[in-house]
Every structure is written in C-alpha cells, then in structure tokens.
N, C-alpha and C positions, 0 to 999 in steps of 0.2 A: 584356174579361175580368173585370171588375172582379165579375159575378155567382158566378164561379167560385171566390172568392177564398173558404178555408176548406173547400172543397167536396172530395171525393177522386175520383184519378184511378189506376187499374190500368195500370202500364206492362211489357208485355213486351219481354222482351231487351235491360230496363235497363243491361245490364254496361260497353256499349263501343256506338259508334256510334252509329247513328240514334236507338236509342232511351235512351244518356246522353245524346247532345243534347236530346230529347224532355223528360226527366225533370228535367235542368234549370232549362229553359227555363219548365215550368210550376209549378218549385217558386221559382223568380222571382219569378211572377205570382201566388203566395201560396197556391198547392195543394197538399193534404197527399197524394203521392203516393206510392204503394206502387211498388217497381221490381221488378220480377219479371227471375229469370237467375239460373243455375248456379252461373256468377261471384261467388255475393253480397260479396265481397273487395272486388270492382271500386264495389259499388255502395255498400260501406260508406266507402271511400275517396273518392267520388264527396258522400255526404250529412255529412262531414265538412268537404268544401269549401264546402256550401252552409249549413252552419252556423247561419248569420247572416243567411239568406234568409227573406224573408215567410212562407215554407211550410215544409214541413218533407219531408225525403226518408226511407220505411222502407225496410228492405231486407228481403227475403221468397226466400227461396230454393227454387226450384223448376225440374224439368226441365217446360217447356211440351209435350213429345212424351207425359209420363207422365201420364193422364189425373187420376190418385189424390192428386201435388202439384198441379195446376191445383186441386182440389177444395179440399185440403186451403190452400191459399194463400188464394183465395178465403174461404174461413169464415174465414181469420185479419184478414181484410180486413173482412168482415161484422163479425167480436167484437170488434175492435178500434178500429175507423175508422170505424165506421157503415155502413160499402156503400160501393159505386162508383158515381158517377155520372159520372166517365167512363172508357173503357174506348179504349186503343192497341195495338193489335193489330198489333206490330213485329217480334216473333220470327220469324226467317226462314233458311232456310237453301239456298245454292246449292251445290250439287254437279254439276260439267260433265262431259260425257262424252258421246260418241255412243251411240247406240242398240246397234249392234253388239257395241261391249265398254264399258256400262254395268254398274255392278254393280248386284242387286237391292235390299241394303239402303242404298245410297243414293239409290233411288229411293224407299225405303218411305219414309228419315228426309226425303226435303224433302215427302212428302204428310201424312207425320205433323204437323209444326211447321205446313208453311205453308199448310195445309189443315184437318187433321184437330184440333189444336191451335188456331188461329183458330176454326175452330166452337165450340168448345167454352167456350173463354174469354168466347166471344159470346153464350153461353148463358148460362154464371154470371154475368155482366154484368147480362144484360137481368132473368135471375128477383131477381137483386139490387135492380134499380131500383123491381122490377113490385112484388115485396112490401113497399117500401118508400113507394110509390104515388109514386115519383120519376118524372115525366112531362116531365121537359124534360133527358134526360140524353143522351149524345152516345156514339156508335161510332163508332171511327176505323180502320180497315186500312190500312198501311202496302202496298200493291200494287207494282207496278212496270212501267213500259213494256213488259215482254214478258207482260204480262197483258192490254196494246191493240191488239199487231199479233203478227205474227208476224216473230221476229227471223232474222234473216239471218245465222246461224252452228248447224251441226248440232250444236256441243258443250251449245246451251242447251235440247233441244227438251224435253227433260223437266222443264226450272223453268219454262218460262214456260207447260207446260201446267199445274202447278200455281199458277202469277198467273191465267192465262184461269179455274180453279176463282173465286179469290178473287173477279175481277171478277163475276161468274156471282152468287157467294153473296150480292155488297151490294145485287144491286138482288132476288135474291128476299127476302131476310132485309127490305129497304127495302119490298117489299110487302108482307112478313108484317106488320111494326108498324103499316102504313095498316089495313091490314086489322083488325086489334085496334082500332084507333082513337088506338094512341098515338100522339105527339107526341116520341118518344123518335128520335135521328136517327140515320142512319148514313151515313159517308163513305168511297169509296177514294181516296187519295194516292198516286199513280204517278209516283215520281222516274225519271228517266233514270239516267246512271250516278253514284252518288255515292262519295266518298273513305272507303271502311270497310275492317275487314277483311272481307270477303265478296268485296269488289274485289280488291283486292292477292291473295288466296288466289287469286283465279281468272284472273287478268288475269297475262302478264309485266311485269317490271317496265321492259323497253324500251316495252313498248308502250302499260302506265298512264301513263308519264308525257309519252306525247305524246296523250292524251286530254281534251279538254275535262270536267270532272267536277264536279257539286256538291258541297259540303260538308254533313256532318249538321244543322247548325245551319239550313242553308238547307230540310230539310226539318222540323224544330221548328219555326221561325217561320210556315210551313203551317199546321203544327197548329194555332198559335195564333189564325192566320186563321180556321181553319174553328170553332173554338169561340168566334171572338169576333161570329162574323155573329148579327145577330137571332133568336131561334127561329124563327119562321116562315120563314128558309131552311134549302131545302136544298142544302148543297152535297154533289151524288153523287159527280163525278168530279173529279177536281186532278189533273191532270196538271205535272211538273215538270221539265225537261230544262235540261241546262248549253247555253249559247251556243254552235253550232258544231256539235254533234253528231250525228255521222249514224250511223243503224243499220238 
C-alpha cells in the first residue's frame, strides 16, 4: 500500500458500514480520502476519529442517485484534492419485496444507486484519471453474492438483478480500459452477508442473529488487498462469504 500513500481515493456511501469501514481503513494506510453520503454528519464524526491518522478523511456531501451531486462532488474532488486515483464504488441499496407487490419507486431507487449511480461515478473517476494521464489508478465495485448466482428467496429477485447489472459492467467497463490500452484496473468485491444496516433493515432480527455474517472491516481489508497487489494484476472477482453460510 505503501504507493498509495498521499494519493486520493473517492469513497461512496462513507456514512456507516462497509464503506466507513472502507474509509478508514485507507485513511490508515495514509490516503487522503473523500467519503461520499447524505449522512456527511456521520462522516464528519468518522474523520474526527481519524484525526491523528496518516491521511486525512474529507467529507463531501452528496445523494449518489442525483446525477448533478455525483458531478458537482467530483469537480470538488478534482479543485481540491487533485483527482481520484482511486475510486469505491460502495453506495448501495436493497429494498425486498416480491415481484407481485413490489413497489415501483423502489425498484427505480436500487437501479438508480446500484446501477445507474455506479456508472456514473465510474465515469468521473476514469475521465479524472485519463486527463490527468494517471495510468495505474484502481476501480473497486463493492458487488454481492447475489450478483454470482441466483439467490434462493423471491423477496431478493430485484437486488440481485441489479448485482448481476454490476457484475456484467466490471468485465465490460474491464474491456473498455484493455481496449484503450490503459492499465487503469477494475475489481468486483462480492461479500456474502455482512453485519450493516442494509442487513438488519432487511433481515429479522430472530433470524440475523442465528446467521453466520462478516463484518465491514472484513470487507476494507479486501479492499486493501486488492490495491495492494502488483499493477500488473488483475484482480476481477473477490468473492467473500462468512464460514457456514448457505444460500
């Protein structure tokens, strides 16, 4: 990690979970990281605790669904920080429900974040790197196991067709870069079930708490893995499941 040190990193859905675990962890390891989220309360609270860390944490407030703050966040990133050179792509949102009585704006809001919000972000990222002639800069998608199979419960069938979207975009978006001829990388991260609120909102809590489950930190220290490999790898898929767990 030690090349990253000083270097800035775009995190969405810094506020609470996976990606304060995220933001932490790489402002640790000496990263000046921007935390993207609604929340920015949470994230100011958060870059108070790390204080005294090698990097330094900003707090950038933005809804990722709204195209015009992703923009506007972005250019504050660019005037302020230099650019991104690397980019967590962790805002996400599940909303369960069968098919039957789903509602529709809950289907738009998780294509919006966990789709339509990821491209975009992936966008300002890469034209950030390109015009900055940053050629060894890293995408990360936070994905999820029901982006690798198909899950075994009808309340999930509309998140994890928006995961199958995510998986689908890393290895086109992974050929677009070959294609250019960058060296610029991109990974997806598919935890199993981890302990957020995303879990708890969806999940009973008889029935959270007889599940085997990661913790968020167990997926930041991923991250770190995947940014600390050589450039010349690529890691495309990371798959992460707790011990035990069937689905």
């Amino acid at each position: 990690m030690e090349r990253w040190q000083g270097r800035v990193a775009v995190v969405t859905g810094a506020s609470s979970g996976i990606g304060a675990a995220v933001a932490r962890e790489l402002v640790r390891r000496g990263m000046k990281v921007a935390g993207l989220a609604r929340r920015v309360e949470n994230i100011e609270a958060i870059a108070q605790e790390l204080r005294d860390a090698p990097g330094t944490l900003y707090c950038v407030k933005a809804d990722v669904s709204i195209e015009e703050e992703v923009l506007t966040a972005f250019k504050w990133v660019n005037d302020n920080l230099g650019g991104a050179d690397v980019l967590v792509n962790n805002a996400g949102v599940a909303n369960v429900g069968k098919i039957s009585g789903g509602k529709t704006s809950d289907w738009k809001q998780m294509f919006d974040v966990n789709v339509l919000a990821l491209s975009i972000c992936t966008r300002e990222a890469f034209k950030s790197m390109r015009e900055r002639g940053v050629d060894d800069g890293h995408i990360i998608h936070i994905n999820s196991v029901a982006g690798q199979m198909f899950l075994d419960t009808a309340v999930a069938t509309m998140y994890s067709s928006t995961k199958h979207a995510v998986t689908s975009l890393t290895e086109g978006f992974r050929r677009q870069l070959s294609a250019l001829g960058s060296r610029i990388r991109i990974t997806s991260i598919s935890p199993g079930g981890v302990h957020t609120e995303m879990m708890t909102k969806n999940v009973p809590g008889d029935r959270l708490a007889s599940m085997p489950l990661l913790l968020p930190e167990d997926i930041a220290e991923a991250v770190v893995y995947t940014l600390s490999t050589p450039p010349r790898v690529q890691v495309h898929e990371l798959t992460i499941r707790p011990v035990g767990e069937i689905l």
